[in-house]
Each structure stands twice: as structure tokens, then as C-alpha cells.
N, C-alpha and C positions, 0 to 999 in steps of 0.2 A: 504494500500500500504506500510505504513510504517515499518510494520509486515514482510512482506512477505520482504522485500528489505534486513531488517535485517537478517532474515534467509539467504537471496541469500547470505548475503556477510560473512557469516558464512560459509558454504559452501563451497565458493569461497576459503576462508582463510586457509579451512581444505583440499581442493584441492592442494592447491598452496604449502602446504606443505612439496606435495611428489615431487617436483619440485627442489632437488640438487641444479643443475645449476644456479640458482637464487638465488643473492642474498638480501637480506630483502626490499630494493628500488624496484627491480626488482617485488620482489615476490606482492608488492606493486600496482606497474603499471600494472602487470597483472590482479590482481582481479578491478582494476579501470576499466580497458579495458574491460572484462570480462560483469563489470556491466551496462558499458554504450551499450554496444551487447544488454543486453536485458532488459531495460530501453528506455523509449523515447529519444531522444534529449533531449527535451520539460522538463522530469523530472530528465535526469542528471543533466542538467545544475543549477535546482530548489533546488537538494537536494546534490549533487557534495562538501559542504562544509560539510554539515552533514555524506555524505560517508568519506570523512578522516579522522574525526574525530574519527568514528563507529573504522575506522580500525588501527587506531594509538593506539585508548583504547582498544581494543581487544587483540592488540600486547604487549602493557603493563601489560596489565591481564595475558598473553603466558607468561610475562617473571617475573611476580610477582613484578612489580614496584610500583604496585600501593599500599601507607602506609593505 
């Protein structure tokens, strides 16, 4: 699951891209929204600190912060 969840919020993040109008918060709550649609409850709620995590380091990778 944990595989697969990563890919989704990869996905998500490369989707959300083409998304202007939103900004980085925005573009944010989307792909959370996004992944709670197709996620249980059950393993949003479980893995929900691990998804922002996933997606704050991903955005930092996006923006080469990481030393």
C-alpha cells in the first residue's frame, strides 16, 4: 500500500501542477483531498501525517532545498 500511495501522491503533485490558479497551500489541499477520495477513511486518517510529510519533501526536492 505504501508503494502504491507514494506513486498516487506523485501523480497527484504532477497533476496539480498544471493547476495556475492555485496557489502552493492550495495546490497542497488538493492533492490531500485528492488522496483521501481514494484512500479509506480508515487509512487516511492512519497514514495522513506520513502524506504531508511525503508532500512537503517532494516540494522541497521541486525546489532544490534540500543540502
Amino acid at each position: 500500500m505504501e508503494n502504491t500511495l507514494f506513486k498516487q501522491i506523485i501523480g497527484l503533485m504532477n497533476n496539480v501542477e498544471k493547476l495556475i490558479s492555485l496557489d502552493g497551500e492550495g495546490k497542497k489541499r488538493y492533492v490531500l483531498i485528492e488522496i483521501r477520495k481514494i484512500i479509506t477513511d480508515e487509512a487516511y486518517e492512519r497514514y495522513e501525517p506520513m502524506i504531508i510529510i511525503i508532500i512537503d519533501g517532494l516540494i522541497d526536492v521541486s525546489r532544490k532545498k534540500i543540502t
